[in-house]
VMD Tcl script that draws the C-alpha trace (Angstrom):
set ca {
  {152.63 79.76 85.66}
  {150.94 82.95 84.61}
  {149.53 83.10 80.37}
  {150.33 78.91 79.57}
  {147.19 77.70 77.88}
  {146.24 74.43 76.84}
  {148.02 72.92 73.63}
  {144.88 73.28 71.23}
  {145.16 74.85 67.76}
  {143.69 78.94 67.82}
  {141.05 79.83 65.14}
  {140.70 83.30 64.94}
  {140.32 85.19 62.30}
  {143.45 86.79 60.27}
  {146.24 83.71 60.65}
  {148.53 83.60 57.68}
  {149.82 79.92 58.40}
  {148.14 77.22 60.07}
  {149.10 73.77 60.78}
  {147.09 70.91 61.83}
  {148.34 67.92 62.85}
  {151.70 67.83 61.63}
  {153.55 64.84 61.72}
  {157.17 63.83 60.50}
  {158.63 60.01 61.18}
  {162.45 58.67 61.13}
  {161.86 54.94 61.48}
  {160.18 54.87 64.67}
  {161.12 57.99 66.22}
  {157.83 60.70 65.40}
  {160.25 63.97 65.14}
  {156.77 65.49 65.16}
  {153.41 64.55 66.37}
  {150.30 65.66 65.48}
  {151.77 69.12 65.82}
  {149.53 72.24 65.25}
  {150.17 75.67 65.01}
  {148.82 79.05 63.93}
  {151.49 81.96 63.46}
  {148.74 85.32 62.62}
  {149.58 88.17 60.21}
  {151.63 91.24 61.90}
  {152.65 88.56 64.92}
  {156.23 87.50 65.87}
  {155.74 83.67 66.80}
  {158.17 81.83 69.44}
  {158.94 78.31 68.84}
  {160.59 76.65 71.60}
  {161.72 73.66 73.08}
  {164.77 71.77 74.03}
  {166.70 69.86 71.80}
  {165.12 67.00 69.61}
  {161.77 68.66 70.44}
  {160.75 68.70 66.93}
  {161.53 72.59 65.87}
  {163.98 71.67 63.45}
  {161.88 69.38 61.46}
  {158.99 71.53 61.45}
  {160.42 74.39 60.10}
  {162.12 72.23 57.62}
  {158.98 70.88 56.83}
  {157.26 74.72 56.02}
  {159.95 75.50 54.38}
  {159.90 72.41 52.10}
  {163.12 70.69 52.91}
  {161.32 68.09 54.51}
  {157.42 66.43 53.13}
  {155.16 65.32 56.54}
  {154.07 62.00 56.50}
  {150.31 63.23 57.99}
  {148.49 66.61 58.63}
  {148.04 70.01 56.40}
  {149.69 73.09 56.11}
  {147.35 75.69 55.58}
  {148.49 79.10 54.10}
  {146.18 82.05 53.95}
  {143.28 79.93 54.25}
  {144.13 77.50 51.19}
  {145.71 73.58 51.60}
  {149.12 73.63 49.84}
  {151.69 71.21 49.31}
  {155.47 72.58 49.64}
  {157.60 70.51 48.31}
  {160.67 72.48 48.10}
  {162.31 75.84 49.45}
  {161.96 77.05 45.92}
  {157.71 76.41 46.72}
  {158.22 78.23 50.00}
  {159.62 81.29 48.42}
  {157.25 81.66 45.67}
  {154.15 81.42 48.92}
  {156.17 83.76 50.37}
  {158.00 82.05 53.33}
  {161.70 82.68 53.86}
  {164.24 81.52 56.14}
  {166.99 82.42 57.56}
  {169.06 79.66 58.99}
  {171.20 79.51 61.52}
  {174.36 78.25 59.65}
  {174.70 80.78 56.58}
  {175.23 79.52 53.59}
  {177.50 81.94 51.96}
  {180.17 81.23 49.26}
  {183.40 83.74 50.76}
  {185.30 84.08 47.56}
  {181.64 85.99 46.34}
  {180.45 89.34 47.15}
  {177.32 90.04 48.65}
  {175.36 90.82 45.87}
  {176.54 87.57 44.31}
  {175.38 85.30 46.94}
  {172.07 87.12 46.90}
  {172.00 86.81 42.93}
  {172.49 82.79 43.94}
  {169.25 82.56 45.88}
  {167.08 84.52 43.06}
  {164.81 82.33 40.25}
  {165.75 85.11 37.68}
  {168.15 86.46 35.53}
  {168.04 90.47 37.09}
  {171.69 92.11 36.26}
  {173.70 91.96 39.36}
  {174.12 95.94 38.92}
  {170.64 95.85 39.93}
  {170.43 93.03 42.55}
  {173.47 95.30 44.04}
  {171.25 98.43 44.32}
  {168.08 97.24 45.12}
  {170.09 95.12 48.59}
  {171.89 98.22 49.38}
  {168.42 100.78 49.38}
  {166.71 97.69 51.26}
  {169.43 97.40 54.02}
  {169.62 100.97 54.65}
  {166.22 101.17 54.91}
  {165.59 98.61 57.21}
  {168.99 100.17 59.08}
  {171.07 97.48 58.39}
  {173.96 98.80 56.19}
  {175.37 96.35 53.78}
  {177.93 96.60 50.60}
  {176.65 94.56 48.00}
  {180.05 94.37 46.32}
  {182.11 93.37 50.07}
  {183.65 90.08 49.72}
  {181.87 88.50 52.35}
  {184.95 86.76 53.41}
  {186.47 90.14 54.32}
  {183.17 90.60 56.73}
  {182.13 89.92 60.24}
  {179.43 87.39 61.19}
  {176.98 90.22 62.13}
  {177.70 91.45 58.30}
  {176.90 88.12 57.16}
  {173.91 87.72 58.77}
  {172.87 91.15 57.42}
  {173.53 89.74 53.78}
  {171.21 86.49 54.38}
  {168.30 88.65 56.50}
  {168.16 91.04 52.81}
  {168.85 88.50 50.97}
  {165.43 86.53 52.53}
  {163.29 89.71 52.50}
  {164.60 91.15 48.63}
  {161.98 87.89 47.73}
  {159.34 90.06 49.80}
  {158.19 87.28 52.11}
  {154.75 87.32 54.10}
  {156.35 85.15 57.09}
  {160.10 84.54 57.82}
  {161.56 82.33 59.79}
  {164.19 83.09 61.80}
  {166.40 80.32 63.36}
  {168.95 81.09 66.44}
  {169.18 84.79 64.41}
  {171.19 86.17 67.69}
  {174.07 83.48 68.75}
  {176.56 85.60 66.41}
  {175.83 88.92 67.54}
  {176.69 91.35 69.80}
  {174.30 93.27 72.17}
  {174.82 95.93 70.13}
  {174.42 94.56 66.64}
  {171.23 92.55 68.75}
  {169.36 95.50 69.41}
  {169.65 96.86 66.00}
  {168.06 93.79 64.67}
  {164.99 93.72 67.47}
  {164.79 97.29 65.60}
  {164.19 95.76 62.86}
  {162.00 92.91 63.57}
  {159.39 95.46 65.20}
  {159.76 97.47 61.76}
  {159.18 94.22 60.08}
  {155.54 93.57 62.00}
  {154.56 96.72 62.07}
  {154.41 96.49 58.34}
  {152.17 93.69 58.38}
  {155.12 90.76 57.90}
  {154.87 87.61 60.32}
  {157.97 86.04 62.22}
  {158.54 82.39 63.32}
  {161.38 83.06 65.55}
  {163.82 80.49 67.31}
  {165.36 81.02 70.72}
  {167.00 79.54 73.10}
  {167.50 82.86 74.87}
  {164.54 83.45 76.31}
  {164.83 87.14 78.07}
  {164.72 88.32 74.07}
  {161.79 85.52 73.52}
  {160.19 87.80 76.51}
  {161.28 91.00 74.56}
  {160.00 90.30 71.28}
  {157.56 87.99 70.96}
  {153.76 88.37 70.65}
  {152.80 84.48 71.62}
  {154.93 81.22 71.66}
  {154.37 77.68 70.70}
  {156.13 75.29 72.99}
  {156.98 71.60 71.65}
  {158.69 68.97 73.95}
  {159.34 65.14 72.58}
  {157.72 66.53 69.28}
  {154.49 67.53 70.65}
  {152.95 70.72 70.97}
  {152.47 70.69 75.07}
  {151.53 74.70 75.54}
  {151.25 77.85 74.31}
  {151.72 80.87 76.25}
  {151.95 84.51 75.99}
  {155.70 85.05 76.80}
  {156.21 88.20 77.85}
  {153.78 87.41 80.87}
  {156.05 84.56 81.40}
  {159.41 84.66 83.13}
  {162.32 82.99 81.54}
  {162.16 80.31 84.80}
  {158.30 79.23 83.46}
  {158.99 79.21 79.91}
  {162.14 76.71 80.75}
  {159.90 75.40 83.01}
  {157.44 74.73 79.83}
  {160.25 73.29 77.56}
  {161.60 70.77 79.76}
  {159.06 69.62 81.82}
  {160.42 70.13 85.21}
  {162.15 73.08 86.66}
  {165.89 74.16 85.36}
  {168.57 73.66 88.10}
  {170.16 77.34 88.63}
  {173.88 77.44 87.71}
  {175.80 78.42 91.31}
  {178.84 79.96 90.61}
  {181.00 80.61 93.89}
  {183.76 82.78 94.58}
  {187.11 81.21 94.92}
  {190.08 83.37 97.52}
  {193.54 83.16 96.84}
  {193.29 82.10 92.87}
  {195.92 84.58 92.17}
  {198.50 82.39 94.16}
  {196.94 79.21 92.15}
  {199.44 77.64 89.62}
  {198.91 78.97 86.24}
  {198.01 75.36 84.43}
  {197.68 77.03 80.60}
  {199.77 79.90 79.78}
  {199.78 81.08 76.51}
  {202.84 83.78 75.67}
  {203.17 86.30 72.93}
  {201.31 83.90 70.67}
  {201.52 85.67 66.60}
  {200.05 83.58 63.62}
  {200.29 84.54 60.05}
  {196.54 84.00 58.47}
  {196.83 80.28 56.78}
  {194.03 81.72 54.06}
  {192.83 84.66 52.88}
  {190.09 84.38 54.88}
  {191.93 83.80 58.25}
  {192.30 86.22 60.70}
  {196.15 86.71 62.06}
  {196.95 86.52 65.40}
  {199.06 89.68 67.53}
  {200.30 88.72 70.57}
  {198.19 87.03 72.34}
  {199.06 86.67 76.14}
  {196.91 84.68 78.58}
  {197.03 83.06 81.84}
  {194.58 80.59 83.28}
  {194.85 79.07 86.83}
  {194.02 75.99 88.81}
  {190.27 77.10 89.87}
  {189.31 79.36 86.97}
  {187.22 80.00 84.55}
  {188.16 82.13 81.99}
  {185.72 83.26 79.53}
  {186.76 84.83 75.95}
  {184.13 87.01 74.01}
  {183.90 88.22 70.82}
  {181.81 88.69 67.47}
  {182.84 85.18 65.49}
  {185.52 85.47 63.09}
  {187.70 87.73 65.08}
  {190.42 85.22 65.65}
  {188.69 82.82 67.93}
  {189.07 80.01 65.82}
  {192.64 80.58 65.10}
  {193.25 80.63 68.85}
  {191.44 77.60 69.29}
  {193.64 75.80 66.75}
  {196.88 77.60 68.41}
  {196.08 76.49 72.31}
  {194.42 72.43 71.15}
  {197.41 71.86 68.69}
  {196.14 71.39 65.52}
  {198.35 74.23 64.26}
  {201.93 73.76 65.89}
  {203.99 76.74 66.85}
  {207.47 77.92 65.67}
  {207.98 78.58 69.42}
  {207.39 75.71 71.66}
  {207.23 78.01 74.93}
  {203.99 79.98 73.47}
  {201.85 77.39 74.59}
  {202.55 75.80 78.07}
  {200.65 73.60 79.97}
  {201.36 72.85 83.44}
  {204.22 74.03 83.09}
  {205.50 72.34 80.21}
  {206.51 73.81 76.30}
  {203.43 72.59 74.70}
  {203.79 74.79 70.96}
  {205.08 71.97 69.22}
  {203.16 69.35 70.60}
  {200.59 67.73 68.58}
  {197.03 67.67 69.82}
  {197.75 64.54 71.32}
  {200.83 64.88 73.00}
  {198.65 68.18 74.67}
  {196.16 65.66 75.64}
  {198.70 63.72 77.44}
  {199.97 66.33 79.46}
  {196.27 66.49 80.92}
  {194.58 68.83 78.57}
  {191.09 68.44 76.74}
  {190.00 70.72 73.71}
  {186.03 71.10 72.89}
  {186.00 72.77 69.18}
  {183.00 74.78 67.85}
  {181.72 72.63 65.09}
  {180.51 69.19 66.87}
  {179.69 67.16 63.59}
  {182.79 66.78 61.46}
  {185.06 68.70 63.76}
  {184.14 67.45 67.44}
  {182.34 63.65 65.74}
  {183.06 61.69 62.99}
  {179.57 61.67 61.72}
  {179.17 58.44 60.36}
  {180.90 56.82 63.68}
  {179.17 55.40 66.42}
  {179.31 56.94 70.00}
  {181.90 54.63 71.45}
  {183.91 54.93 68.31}
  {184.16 58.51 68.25}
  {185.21 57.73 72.31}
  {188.07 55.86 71.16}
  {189.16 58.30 68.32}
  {189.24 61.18 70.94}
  {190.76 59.12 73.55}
  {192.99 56.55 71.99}
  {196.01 57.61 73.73}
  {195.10 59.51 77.22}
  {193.09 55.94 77.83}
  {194.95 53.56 75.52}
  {195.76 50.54 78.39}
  {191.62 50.69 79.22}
  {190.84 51.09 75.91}
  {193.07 49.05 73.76}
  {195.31 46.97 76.22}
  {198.17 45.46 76.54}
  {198.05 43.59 72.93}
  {196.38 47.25 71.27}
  {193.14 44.91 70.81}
  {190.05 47.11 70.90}
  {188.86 47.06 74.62}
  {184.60 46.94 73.08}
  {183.13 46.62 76.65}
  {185.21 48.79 78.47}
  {184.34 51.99 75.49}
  {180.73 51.20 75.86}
  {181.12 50.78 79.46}
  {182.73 54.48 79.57}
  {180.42 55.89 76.62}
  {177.40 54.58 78.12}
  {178.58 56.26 81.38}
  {178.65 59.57 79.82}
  {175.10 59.19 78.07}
  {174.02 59.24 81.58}
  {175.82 62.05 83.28}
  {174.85 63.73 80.45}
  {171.70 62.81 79.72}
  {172.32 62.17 76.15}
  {169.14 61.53 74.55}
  {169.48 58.92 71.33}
  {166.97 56.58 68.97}
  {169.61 53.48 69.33}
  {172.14 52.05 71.90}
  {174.96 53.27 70.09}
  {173.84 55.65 67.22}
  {176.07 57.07 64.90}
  {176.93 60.47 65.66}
  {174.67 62.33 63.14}
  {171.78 61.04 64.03}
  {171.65 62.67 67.50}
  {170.44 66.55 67.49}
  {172.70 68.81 67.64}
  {172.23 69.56 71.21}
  {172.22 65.94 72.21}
  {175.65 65.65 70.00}
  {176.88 68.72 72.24}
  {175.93 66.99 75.57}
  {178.28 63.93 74.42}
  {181.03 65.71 73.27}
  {181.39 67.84 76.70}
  {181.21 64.92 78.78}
  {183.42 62.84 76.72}
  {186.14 65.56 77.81}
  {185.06 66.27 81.10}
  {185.13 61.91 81.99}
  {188.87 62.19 82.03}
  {188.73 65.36 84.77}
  {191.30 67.13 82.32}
  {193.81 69.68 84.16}
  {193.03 71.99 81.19}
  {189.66 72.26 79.29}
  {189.04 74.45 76.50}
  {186.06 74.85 75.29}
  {184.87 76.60 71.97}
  {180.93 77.70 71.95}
  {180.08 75.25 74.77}
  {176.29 75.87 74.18}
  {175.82 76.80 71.32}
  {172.12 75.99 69.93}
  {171.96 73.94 73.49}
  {168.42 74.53 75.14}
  {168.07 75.81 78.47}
  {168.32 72.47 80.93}
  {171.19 71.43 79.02}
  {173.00 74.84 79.21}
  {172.87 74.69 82.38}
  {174.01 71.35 83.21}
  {176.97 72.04 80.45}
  {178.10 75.52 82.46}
  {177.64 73.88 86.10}
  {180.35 70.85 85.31}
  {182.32 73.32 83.62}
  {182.56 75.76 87.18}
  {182.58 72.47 88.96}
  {185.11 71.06 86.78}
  {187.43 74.15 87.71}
  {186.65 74.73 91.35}
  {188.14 70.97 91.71}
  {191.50 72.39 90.88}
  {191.23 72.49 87.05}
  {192.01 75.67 84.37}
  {188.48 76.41 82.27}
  {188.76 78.81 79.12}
  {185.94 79.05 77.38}
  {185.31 80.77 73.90}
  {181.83 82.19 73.54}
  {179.35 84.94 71.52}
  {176.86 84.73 74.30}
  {177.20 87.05 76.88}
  {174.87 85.87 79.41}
  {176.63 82.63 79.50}
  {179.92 84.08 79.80}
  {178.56 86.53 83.13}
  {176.87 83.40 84.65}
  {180.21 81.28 84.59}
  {183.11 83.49 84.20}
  {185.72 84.56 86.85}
  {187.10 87.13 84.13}
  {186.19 88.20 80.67}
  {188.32 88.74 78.25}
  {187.59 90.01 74.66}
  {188.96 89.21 71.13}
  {188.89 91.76 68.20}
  {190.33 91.45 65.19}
  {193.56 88.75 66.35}
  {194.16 90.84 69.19}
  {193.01 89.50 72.87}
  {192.21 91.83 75.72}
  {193.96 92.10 79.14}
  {190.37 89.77 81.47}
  {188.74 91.69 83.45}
  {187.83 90.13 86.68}
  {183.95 89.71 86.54}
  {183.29 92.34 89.44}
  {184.57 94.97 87.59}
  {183.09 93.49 83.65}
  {179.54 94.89 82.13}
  {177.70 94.08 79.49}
  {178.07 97.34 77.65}
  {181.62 97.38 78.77}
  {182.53 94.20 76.83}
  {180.21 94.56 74.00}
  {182.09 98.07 73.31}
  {185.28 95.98 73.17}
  {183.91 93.49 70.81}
  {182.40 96.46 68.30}
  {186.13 96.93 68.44}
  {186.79 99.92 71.04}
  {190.33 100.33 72.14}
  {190.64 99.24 75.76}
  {191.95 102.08 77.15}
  {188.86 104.28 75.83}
  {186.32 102.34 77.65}
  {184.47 104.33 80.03}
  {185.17 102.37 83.94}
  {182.17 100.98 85.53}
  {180.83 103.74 87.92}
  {179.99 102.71 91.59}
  {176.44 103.19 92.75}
  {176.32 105.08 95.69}
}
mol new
graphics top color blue
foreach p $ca { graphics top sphere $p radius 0.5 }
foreach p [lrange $ca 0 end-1] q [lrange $ca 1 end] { graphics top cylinder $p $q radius 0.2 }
display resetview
């Protein structure tokens, strides 16, 4: 493995930030040990590693959400001590996180006013983010309700609204899940801009072909040590995985299935309309889609452009006027509750785990239970309805394995595993009961690269043993790697999928920016 180097800390000349032994402890798990780092002046710095690795709590800690327990943070050459993000900004370290925290009901200029320590009239906090975002070619209205705005518009609001505080080093955490390859591009544009004018980046990735693009040198953590660093773009994406989780990454096999247009369609989903239930919500026009024992169906799309609202539509937690819009194997399923879906052999994954997909303050086997009360209720409660404890540990502690759910307890609550780890559970909760039907929403989203790819396998594994997979996703490469057919939703409105042969990457990322169908160029046969 060409450019990995041994995990010591670098001392040349010009660093802006330098850690030395780092360390963070939650009771006796060491979330980061004796971790040291140098990110230099002009550089865009990879951190990586797999989930729990530690990158969450370091940044946290340079950013002053978090204090270390042990080791220094050294900035431009001096010792300081950040104790808040409010300290970070005034060093001049920003962040931009991978959640946004924007308030919808505000307009850009608003939320950016939020984030300032002074009083400046919003007039001018308005003019000064519009100059700065056409400057760095990322167009914004400051006075858009961001509500009314894509995700790739949001981000744009938090990326000016970090570098209108004129930052020395910002980090960047997961800053391409929402995009499209499009919108991607634009910001790699401006990331190079960004160094070339002397400003540092910490970036996060768990795509690693745009770690390989952009990055200048990467700091690899595993368990919450530092175990390499590496230059990555004399790395392949294999050796950096390779790097993160210790061993090599099992290759997702996808394989051709004959005859699935004579399979039994087990979702169907017909003329599906929904009326936005805020002002925020994005209506549904109907939507048509078939998905059939073998397949996997994957949906794309920029978030917010209706995913969620099909998500609720297809799982049940918004029931249809029209119990025929929603059928699964072959039964009216529009008026069924999630439930009563469940029963007829369906399983929903949503896109937020914690809150959404876990209770957080439950325990593994009790969020089990909640999810699978009824599909499982003579194993799990029965014949009295007394809570069956051994055989939910039994079945939880089978899925930790399959899974390999990595956890500080034998039955933790469900906040206190990462969010990857959370992610692993989730899936294989679902996938336990070999559901007929699976939906997933995001499957790896924030996942690193060993789990991704033991998520996507059981997913194509899950369908080529006679199951119907659709799976909602923003990331493209995941959605080529286990798709049969793509299809793409803009703005409520669902495309016809195209079968994969015929699908590129510029193809559907013209359909997500919104092109008509019909006015996409075909894919052109090489001779």
């Amino acid at each position: 493995m060409g450019g990995v180097v041994t995990a010591t800390l670098e001392t040349e000349g010009g660093n802006l930030l330098e850690v030395r032994g780092l360390t963070k402890i939650f009771g006796t798990l060491k979330a980061c040990d004796n971790v040291d780092l140098t990110v230099g002046r002009g550089e865009i710095h990879a951190l990586l590693g797999e989930n729990g690795a530690g990158k969450s709590t370091l940044v946290k800690m340079l950013f002053g959400s978090l204090e270390p327990n042990a080791g220094e943070i050294r900035w431009n050459g001096q010792v300081e001590r950040i104790s808040s993000p409010g300290a970070a900004r005034k060093l001049g370290i920003g962040m931009v996180f991978q959640h946004f925290s924007l308030f919808d009901a505000l307009t850009a200029a608003e939320n950016i006013a939020l984030s300032l320590d002074d009083d400046t009239p919003i007039a001018t906090i308005a003019a000064k983010a519009k100059a700065l975002s056409y400057s760095y070619g990322l167009p914004l209205d400051p006075y858009s309700l961001v509500g009314d705005l894509s995700v790739g518009e949001r981000q744009r609001i938090e990326i000016i609204r970090c570098l209108l505080q004129t930052p020395q080093l910002i980090i960047l955490d997961e800053p391409t899940s929402v995009l499209t390859p499009q919108e991607a591009d634009r910001l790699f544009e401006t990331l190079e801009r960004l160094r070339a004018e002397g400003k540092s980046i910490l970036y996060i990735s768990h795509r690693l072909e745009e770690v390989k693009r952009m990055c200048d040198r990467a700091t690899v953590l595993r368990h919450g040590k530092v175990v390499g660093h590496c230059d990555p773009r004399k790395e392949t994406a294999s050796s950096l995985a390779r790097m993160m989780v210790g061993n090599e990454v099992q290759a997702v096999v996808r394989d051709p299935v004959q005859g699935m247009d004579k399979a039994a369609a087990l979702l169907e989903v017909r003329n599906l309309s929904r009326t936005p239930a805020t002002p925020f919500s994005i209506p549904l026009r109907n939507i048509n889609l078939s998905a059939r024992a073998g397949e996997v169906i994957g949906i794309a799309g920029v978030a917010g452009n209706g995913q969620g609202e099909f998500f609720e539509a297809v799982s049940g937690e918004v029931l249809q006027h029209d119990a025929a819009s929603v059928r699964i194997r072959g039964k009216d399923a529009g008026r069924l509750t999630i439930s009563g879906r469940r029963l007829l052999g369906a399983a929903f994954v949503p896109e937020e785990r914690l809150g959404h997909g876990a209770a957080p303050r439950m325990r593994l086997s009790e969020n089990l239970l909640l999810s699978r009360h009824a599909t499982d209720r003579k194993a799990f409660l029965g014949t009295g309805g007394t809570v069956q404890t051994r055989a939910i540990a039994s079945a939880a502690q089978r899925i930790i394995e399959i899974m390999d759910v990595r956890k500080s307890a034998p039955d933790p609550e469900a906040a206190a595993l990462s969010g990857g780890n959370l992610q692993k559970f989730i899936i294989g909760r679902e996938l336990d009961r070999r559901p007929a039907v699976m939906v997933v929403n995001q499957p790896t989203w924030g996942v690193d690269a060993g789990a991704a790819a033991r998520i996507r396998q059981a997913l194509i594994e899950l369908a080529r043993s006679g199951s119907a997979v659709v799976i909602i996703s923003q990331d493209l490469d995941e959605l080529f790697e286990i798709s049969d057919s793509i299809a793409v939703m803009h703005n409520g409105e669902l495309s016809k999928p195209l079968p994969i042969a015929e699908a590129t990457f510029e193809k559907v990322g013209l359909l997500m920016g919104g092109a008509e169908p019909g006015h996409v160029e075909p894919v052109t046969e090489l001779a």
